[in-house]
C-alpha positions in Angstrom: 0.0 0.0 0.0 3.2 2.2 0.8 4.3 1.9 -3.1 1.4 1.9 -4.1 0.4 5.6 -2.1 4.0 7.0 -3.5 3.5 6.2 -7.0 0.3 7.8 -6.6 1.5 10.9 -4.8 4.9 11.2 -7.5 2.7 11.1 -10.8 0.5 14.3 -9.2 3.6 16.0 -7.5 5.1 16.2 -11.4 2.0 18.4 -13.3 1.6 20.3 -10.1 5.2 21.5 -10.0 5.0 21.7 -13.8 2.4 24.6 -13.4 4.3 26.6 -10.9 7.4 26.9 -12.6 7.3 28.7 -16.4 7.8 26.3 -19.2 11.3 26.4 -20.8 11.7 24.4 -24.4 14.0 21.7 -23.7 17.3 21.7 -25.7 17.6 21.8 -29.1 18.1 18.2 -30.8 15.3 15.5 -31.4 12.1 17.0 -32.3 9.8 16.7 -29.6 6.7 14.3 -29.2 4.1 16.3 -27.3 4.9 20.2 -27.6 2.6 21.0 -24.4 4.9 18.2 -22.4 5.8 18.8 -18.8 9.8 19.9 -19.0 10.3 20.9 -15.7 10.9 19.1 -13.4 11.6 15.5 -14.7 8.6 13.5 -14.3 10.4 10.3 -15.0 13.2 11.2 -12.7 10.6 12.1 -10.1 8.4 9.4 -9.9 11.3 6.3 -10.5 13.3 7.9 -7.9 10.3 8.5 -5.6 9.0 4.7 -5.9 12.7 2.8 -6.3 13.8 5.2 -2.8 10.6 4.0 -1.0 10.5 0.1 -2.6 13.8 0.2 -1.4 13.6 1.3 1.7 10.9 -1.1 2.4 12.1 -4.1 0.9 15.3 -4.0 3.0 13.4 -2.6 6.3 11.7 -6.1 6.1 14.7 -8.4 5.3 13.4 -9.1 2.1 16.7 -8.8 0.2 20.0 -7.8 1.4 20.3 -4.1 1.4 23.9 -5.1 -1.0 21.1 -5.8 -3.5 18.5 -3.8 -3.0 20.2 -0.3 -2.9 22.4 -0.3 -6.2 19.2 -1.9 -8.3 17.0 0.9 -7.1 19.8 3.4 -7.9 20.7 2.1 -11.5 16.6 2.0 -11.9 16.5 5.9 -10.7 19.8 6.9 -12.8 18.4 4.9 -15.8 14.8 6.2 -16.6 16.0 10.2 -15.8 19.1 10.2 -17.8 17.1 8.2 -20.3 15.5 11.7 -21.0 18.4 13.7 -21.6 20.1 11.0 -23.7 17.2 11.8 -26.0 17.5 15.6 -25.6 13.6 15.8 -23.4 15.2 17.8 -20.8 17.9 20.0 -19.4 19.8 18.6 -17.1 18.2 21.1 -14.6 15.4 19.4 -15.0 16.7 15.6 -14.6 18.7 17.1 -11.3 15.2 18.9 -10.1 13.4 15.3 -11.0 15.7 13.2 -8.8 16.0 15.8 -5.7 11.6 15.8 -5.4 11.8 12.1 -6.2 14.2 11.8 -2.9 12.2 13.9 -1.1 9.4 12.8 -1.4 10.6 8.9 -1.2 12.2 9.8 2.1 9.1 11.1 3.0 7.2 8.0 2.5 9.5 5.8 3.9 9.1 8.0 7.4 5.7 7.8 6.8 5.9 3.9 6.8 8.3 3.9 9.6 5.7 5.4 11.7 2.7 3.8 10.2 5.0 0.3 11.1 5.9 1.6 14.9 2.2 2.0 15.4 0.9 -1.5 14.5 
């Protein structure tokens, strides 16, 4: 239910920030898909990081995997889908770095969320 509430949470936090901060073209290169796309911050960076930090965090909170295993796979997965975007020129880098900090953020909050929600039961 803990993922399940974060991946939920991350794929609103990304429009909502989208609206607050003005829309910047992302650099020139590959023609872009969807011309009213969010740019800023990542969505993909948000919401990978946000899920893979709180899976994560869960996962090795209840012995399910060694924390060796668990913490470099969530990682690569983060890295992966946010760099994914500059590779094909989607973003600034800006916006990839923006991604990944609300994606910790907010998978750090989940994961204290948890905590407590685990200390109570």
């Amino acid at each position: 239910m803990t993922i399940a509430g974060v991946a939920i949470s991350a794929a609103g936090l990304g429009p909502i920030l989208d609206r607050v901060h003005a829309h910047r073209t992302p650099p020139p290169g590959k023609a872009r898909k969807e011309p009213d796309a969010q740019t800023f911050p990542s969505g993909h960076a948000l919401e990978t990081t946000a899920v893979a930090l709180a899976a994560a965090w869960i996962v090795a909170r209840e012995r399910l995997a060694p924390v060796a295993v668990v913490v470099p796979v969530a990682a690569a997965l983060a890295l992966v889908s946010g760099l994914g975007r500059l590779v094909l020129d989607r973003h600034w880098v800006t916006d990839s770095a923006a991604g990944y900090l609300g994606g910790l953020a907010l998978g750090a909050l989940t994961a204290g969320a948890y905590e407590v929600a685990r200390d109570v039961n």
